[in-house]
Kinemage of the C-alpha trace (Angstrom):
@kinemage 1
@onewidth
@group {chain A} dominant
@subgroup {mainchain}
@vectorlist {calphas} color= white
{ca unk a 1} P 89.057 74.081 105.285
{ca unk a 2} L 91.514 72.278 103.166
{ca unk a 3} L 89.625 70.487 99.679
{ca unk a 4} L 89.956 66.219 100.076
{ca unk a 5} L 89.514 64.208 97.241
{ca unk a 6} L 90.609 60.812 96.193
{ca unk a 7} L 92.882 61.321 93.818
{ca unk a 8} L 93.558 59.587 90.192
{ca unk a 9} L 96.204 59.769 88.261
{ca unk a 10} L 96.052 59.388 84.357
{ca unk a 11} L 98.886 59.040 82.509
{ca unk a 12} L 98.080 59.894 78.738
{ca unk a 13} L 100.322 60.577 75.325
{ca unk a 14} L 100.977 64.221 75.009
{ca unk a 15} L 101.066 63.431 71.004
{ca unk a 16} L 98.023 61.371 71.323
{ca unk a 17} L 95.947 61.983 74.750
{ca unk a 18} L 93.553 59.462 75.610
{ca unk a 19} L 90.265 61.276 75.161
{ca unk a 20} L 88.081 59.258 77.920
{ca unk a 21} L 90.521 60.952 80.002
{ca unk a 22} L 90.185 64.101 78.701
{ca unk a 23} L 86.541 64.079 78.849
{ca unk a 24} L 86.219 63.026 82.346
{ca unk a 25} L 88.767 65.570 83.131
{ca unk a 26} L 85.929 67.954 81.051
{ca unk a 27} L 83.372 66.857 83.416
{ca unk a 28} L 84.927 67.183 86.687
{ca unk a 29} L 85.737 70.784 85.569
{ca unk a 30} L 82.276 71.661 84.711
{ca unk a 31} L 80.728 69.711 88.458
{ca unk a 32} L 83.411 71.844 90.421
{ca unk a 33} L 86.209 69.767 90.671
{ca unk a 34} L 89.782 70.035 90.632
{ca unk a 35} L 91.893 68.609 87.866
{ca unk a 36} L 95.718 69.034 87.848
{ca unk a 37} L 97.037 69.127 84.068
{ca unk a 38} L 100.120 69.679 81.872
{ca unk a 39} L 100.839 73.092 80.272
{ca unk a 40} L 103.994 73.945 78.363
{ca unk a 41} L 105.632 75.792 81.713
{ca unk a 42} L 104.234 74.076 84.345
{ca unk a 43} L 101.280 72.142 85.866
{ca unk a 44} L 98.239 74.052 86.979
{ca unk a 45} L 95.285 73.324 89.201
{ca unk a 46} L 92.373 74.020 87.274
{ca unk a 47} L 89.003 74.748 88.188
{ca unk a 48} L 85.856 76.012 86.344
{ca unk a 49} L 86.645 80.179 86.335
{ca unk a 50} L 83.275 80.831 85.829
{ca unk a 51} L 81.936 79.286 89.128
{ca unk a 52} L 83.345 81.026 92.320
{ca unk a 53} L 82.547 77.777 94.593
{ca unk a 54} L 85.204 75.971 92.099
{ca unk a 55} L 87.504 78.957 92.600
{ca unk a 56} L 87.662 78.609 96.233
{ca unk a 57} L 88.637 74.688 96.154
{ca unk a 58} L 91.558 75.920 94.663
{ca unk a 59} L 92.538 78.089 97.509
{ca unk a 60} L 91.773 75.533 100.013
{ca unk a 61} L 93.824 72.511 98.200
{ca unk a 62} L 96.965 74.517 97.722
{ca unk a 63} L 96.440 76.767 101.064
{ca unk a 64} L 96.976 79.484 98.903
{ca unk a 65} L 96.031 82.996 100.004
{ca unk a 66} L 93.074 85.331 98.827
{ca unk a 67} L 95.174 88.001 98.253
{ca unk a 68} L 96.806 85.753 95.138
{ca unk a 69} L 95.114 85.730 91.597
{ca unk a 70} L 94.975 83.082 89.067
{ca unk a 71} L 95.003 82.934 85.706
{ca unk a 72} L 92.505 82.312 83.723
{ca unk a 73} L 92.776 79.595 80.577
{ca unk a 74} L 91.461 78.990 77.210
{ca unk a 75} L 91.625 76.968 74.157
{ca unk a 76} L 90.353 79.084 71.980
{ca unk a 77} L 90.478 83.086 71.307
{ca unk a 78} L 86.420 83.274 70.622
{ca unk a 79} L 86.102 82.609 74.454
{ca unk a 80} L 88.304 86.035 75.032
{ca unk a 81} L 84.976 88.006 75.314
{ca unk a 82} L 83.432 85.738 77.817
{ca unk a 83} L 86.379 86.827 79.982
{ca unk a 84} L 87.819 90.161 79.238
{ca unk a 85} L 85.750 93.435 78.232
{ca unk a 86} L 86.990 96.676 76.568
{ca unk a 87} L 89.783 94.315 74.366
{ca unk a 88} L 92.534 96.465 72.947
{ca unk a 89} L 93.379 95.362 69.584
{ca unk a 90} L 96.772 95.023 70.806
{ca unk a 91} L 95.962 91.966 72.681
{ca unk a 92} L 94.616 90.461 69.456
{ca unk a 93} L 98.267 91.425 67.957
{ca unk a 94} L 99.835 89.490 70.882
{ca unk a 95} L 97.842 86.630 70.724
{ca unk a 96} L 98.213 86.164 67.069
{ca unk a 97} L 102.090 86.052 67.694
{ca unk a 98} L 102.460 84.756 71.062
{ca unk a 99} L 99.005 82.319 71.469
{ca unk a 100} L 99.258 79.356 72.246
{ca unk a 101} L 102.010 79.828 74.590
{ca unk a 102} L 103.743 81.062 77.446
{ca unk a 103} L 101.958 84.536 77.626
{ca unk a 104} L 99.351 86.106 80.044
{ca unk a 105} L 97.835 89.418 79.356
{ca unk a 106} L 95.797 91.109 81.728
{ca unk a 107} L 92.937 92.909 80.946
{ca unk a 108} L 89.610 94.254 82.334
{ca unk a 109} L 87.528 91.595 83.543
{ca unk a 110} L 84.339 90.712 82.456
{ca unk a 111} L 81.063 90.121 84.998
{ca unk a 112} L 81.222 86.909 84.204
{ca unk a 113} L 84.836 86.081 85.948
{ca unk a 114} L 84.194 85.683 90.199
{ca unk a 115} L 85.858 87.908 92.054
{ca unk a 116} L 88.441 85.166 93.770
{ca unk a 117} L 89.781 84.694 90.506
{ca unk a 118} L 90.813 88.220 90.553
{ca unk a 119} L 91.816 88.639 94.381
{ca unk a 120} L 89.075 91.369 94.556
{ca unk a 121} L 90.324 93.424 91.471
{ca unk a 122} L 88.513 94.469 88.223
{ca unk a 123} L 90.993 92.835 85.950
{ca unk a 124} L 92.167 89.384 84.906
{ca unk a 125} L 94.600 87.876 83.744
{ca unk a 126} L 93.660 85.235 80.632
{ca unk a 127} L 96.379 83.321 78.497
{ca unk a 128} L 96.192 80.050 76.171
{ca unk a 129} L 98.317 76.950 76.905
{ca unk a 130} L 100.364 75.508 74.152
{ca unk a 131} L 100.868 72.324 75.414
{ca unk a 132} L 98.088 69.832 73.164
{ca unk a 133} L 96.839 67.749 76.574
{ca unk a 134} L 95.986 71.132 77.985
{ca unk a 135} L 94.368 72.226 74.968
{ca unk a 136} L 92.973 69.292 74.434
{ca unk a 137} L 91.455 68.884 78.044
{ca unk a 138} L 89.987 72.959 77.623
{ca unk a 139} L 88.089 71.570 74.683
{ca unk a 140} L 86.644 68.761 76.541
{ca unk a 141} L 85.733 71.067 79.468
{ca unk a 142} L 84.274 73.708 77.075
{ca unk a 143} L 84.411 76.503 80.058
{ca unk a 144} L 87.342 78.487 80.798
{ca unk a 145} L 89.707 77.524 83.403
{ca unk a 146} L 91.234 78.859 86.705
{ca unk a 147} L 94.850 77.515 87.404
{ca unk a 148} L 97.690 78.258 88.990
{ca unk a 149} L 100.505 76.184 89.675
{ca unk a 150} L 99.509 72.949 91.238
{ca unk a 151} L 101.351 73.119 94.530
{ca unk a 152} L 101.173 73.798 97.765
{ca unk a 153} L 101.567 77.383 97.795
{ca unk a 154} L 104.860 79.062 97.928
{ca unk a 155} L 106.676 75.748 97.342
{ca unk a 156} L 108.562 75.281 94.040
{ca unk a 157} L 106.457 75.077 91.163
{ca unk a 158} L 105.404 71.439 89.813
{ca unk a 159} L 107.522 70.574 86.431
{ca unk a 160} L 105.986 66.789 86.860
{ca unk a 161} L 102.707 64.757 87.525
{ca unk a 162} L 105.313 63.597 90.470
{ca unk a 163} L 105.374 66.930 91.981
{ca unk a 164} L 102.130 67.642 91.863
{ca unk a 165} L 100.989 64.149 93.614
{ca unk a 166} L 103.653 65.054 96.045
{ca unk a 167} L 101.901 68.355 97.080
{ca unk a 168} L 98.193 67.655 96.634
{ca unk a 169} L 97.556 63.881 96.609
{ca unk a 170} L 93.912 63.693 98.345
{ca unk a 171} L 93.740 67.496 97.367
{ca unk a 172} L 92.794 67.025 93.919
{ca unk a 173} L 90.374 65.143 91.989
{ca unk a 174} L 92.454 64.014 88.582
{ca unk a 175} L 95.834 64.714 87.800
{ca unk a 176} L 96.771 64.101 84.222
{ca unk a 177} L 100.134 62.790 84.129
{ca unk a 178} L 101.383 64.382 80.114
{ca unk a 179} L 105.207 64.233 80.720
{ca unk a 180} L 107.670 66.794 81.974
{ca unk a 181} L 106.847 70.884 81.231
{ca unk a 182} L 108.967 72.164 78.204
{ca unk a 183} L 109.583 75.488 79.579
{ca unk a 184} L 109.725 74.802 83.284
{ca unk a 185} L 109.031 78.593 84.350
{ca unk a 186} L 105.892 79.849 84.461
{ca unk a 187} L 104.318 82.534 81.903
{ca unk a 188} L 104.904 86.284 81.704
{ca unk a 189} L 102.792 88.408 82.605
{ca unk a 190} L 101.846 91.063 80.581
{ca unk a 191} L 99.137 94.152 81.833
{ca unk a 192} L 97.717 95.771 79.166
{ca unk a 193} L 94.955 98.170 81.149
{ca unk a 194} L 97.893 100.770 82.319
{ca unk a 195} L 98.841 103.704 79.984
{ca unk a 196} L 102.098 101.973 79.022
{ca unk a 197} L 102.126 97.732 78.430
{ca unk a 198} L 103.478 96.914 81.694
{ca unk a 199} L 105.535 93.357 82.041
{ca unk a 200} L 104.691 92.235 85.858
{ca unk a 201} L 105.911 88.746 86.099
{ca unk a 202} L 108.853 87.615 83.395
{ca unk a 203} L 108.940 84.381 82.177
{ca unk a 204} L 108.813 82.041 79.032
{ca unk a 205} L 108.075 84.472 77.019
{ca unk a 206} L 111.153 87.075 77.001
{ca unk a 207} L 111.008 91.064 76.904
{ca unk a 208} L 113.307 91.010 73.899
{ca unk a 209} L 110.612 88.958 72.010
{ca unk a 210} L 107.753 91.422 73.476
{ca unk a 211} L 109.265 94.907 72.584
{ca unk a 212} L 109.259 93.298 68.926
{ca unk a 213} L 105.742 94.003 68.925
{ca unk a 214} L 105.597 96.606 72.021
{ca unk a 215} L 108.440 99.177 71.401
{ca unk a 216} L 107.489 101.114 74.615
{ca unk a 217} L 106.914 98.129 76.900
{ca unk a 218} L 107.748 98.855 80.712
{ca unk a 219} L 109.031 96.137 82.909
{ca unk a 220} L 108.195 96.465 86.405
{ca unk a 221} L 108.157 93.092 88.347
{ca unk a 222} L 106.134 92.892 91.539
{ca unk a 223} L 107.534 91.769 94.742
{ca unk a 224} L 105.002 92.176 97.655
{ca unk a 225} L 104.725 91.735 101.282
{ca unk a 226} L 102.311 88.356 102.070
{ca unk a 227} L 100.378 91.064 103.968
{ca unk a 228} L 99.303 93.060 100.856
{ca unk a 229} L 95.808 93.931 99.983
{ca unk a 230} L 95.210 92.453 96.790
{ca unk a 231} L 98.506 91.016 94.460
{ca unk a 232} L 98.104 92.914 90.569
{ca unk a 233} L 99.188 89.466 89.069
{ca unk a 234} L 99.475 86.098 90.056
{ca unk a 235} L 103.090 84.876 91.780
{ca unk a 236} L 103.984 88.337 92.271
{ca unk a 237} L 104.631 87.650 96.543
{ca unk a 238} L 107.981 87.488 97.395
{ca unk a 239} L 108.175 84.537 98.870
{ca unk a 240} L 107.002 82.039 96.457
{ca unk a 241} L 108.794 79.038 94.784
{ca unk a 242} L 110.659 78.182 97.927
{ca unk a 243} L 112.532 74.977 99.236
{ca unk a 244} L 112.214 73.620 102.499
{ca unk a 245} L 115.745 74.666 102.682
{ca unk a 246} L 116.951 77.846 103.053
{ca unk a 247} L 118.369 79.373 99.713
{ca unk a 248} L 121.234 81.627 99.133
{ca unk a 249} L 121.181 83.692 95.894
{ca unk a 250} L 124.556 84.988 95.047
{ca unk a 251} L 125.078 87.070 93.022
{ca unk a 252} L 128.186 88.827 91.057
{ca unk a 253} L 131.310 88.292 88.750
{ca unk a 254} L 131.022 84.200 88.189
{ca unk a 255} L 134.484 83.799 88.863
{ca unk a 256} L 134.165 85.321 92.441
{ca unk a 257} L 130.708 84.376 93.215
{ca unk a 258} L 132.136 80.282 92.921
{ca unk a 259} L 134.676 81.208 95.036
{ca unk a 260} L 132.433 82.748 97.338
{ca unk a 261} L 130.245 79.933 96.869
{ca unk a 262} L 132.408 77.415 97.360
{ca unk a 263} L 134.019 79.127 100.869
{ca unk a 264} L 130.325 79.314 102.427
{ca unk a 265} L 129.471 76.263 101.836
{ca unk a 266} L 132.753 74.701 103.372
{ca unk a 267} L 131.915 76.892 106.199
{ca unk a 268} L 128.180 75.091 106.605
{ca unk a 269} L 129.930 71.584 105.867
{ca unk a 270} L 132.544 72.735 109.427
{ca unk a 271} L 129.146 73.128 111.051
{ca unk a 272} L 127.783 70.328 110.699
{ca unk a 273} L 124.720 71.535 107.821
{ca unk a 274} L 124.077 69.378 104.696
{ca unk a 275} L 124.591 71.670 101.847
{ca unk a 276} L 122.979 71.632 98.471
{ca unk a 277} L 124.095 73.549 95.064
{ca unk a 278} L 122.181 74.382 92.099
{ca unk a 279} L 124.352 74.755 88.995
{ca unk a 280} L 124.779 75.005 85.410
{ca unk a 281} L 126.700 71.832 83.637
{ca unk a 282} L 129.879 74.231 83.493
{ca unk a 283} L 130.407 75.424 86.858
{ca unk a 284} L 130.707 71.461 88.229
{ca unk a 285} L 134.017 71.539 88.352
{ca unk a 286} L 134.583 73.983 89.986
{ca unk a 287} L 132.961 72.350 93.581
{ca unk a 288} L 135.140 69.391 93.249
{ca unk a 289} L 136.206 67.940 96.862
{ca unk a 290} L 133.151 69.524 98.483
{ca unk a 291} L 131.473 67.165 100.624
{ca unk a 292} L 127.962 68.643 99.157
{ca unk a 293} L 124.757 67.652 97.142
{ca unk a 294} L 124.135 69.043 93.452
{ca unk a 295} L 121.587 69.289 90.990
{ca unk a 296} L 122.834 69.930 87.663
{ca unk a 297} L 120.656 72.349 85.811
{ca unk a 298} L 122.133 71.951 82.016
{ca unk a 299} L 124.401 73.501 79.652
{ca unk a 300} L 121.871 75.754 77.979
{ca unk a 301} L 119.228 78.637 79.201
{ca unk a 302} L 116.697 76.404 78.313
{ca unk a 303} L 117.595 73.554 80.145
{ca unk a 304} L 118.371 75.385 83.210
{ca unk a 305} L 114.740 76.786 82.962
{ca unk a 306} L 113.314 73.229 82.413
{ca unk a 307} L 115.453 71.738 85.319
{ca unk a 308} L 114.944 74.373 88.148
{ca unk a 309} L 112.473 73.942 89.948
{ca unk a 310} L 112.905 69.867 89.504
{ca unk a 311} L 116.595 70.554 90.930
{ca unk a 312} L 115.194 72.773 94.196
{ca unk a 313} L 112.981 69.693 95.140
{ca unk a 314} L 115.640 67.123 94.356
{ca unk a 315} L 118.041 69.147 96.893
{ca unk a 316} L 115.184 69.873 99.292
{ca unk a 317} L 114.034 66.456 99.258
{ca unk a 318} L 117.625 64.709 99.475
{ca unk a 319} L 117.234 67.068 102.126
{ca unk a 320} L 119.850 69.287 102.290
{ca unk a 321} L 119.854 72.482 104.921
{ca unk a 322} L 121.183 75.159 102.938
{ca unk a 323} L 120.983 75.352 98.926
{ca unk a 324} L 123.330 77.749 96.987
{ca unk a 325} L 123.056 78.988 93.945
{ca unk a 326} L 124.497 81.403 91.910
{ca unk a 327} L 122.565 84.296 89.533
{ca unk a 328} L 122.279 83.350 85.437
{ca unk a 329} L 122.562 86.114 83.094
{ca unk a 330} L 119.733 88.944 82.892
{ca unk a 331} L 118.662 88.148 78.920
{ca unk a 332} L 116.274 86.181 77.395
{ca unk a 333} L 115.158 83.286 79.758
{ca unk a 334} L 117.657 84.137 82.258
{ca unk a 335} L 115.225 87.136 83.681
{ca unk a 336} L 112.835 84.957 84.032
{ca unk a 337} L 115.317 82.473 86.053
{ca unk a 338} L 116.718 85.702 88.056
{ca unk a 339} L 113.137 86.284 89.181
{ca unk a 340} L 112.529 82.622 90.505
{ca unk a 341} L 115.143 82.457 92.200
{ca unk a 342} L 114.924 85.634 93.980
{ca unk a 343} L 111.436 84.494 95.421
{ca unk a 344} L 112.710 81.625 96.311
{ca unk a 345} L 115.668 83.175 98.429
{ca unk a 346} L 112.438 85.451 99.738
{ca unk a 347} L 114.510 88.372 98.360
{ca unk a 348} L 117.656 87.738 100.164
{ca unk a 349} L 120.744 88.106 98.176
{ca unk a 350} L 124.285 87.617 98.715
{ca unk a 351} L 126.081 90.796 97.223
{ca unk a 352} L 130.060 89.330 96.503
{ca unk a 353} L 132.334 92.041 95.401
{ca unk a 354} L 134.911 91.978 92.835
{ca unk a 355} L 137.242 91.683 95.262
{ca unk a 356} L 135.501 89.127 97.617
{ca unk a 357} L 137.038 89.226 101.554
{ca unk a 358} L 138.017 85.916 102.394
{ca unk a 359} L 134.826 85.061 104.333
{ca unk a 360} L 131.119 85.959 104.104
């Protein structure tokens, strides 16, 4: 049964949050509600983690499956032991360097933690927001918080209060309205209960920046089946961050892939199929005369990042019937990117060879 509430939107200075707000968004946490809020790399849908009945509005409002866990949030690193048992003192080393901010380690779950948090398993995944609403707010609620991404599951991830009351208006309870998401990808997702530090989900925080600190780290994304048992991370499905639309990922020399890109979608446009293209500032040119829709995504890795998943709804919502888009560099944020965009093409790539054949 789906979770209906009347929703309210608050919009409040991220500099300067109005703390009536915040504290009402405190006590809906704490009665079981839902409360939709701003984090540096996207929104979440919070609940209180420590109460499973919370938990499971969560699922219900975003139709998101048991089999997906959520991550857990604090405000403050003295709440780590209410969560997590057995702490390495590497995850104090992380945090130090990495907390607040766009970093989720997983570790062995305390009793405390309900099992739907965890999709069944005995660890959790626990990270600090650095965005000051969200901070902010986790004061006011003084219990940690459950969130994923507040959407409807498997849709692209919310980058603005408009997303999110475009998914779950009458779903949620509050949604606190502090501005566009800085990052725009989620966090990465670091498990630190294997025998090697073991990288799961990439994202604002980049492996470069990790193996600083972790020399040995292993990166081993997860792409799973919507079938499987119980996910190891949260967003680790394959299908996940996914347009109405179907996506094509292309991927290749740049040169060939536009001119690969540019011959499929004239084919679409001959049959009659509204076509949409996701692209960096610098490749614009090079779709001139297409009749086509685009969403520009920046000149920088960061701004690509920030306008991606805003740029998938724009084109979905325009709407458009096919969306291309070719693969960013694999460094830095661009991993991150590569991995988004592969769930959204539900692991479907377009392979173009050097020498691409003159149709695909």
């Amino acid at each position: 049964m789906t979770y209906t509430a009347n929703t309210f939107v608050a919009k409040v200075d991220r500099r300067n949050p109005d703390h009536q707000v915040l504290a009402l968004a405190g006590e809906i946490l704490r009665e079981g509600g839902l409360v939709a809020f701003p984090t540096e790399t996207v929104y979440g849908l919070g609940a209180n983690a420590l109460d499973a009945d919370a938990v499971a509005r969560i699922f219900a409002a975003k139709e998101r499956p048991a089999n997906d866990p959520v991550i857990v949030h604090i405000h403050a690193l003295e709440q780590l032991e209410q969560i997590a048992i057995e702490i390495p003192v590497l995850a104090y080393q992380l945090a130090e360097k990495f907390w607040a901010g766009a970093l989720t380690l997983v570790l062995k779950k305390s009793d405390a933690i309900p099992l739907n948090v965890t999709a069944g398993r005995n660890t959790v995944a626990v990270r600090m927001p650095a965005h000051p609403v969200a901070l902010a707010m986790l004061a006011k609620a003084g219990v940690p918080v459950g969130a994923p991404s507040a959407n409807r599951f498997s849709r692209p991830s919310p980058t603005t209060a408009a997303h999110v009351y475009g998914d779950l208006n009458g779903r949620v309870d509050v949604i606190i309205d502090g501005g566009n998401s800085d990052i725009g990808v989620e966090s990465t997702i670091l498990d630190l209960t294997t025998p090697v530090p073991t990288v799961l989900r990439p994202g604002g925080v980049s492996l470069e920046e990790l193996r600083a600190i972790v020399p040995a780290l292993a990166f081993r994304p997860q792409y799973l089946p919507a079938d499987v048992e119980s996910a190891p991370a949260p967003g680790s499905l394959i299908k996940h961050y996914s347009p109405n639309a179907e996506l094509l990922l292309f991927r290749g020399k740049p040169d060939v892939v536009i001119t690969a890109m540019r011959k499929t979608a004239d084919q679409y446009i001959t049959e009659g199929k509204t076509v949409g293209i996701l692209a960096p500032d610098a490749d614009v040119l090079n779709f001139e005369g297409l009749n086509i829709q685009i969403a520009l995504l920046g000149r920088t890795v960061a701004e690509y990042a920030a306008r991606l998943f805003a740029g998938i709804r724009a084109l979905d919502d325009m709407p458009s019937d096919i969306i291309l888009v070719r693969e960013p560099d694999d460094d830095g944020l661009g991993v991150a990117l590569r991995d988004r965009l592969l769930r959204a093409a539900e692991g479907k790539v377009v392979e173009v060879p050097e020498h691409a054949p003159e149709t695909l």
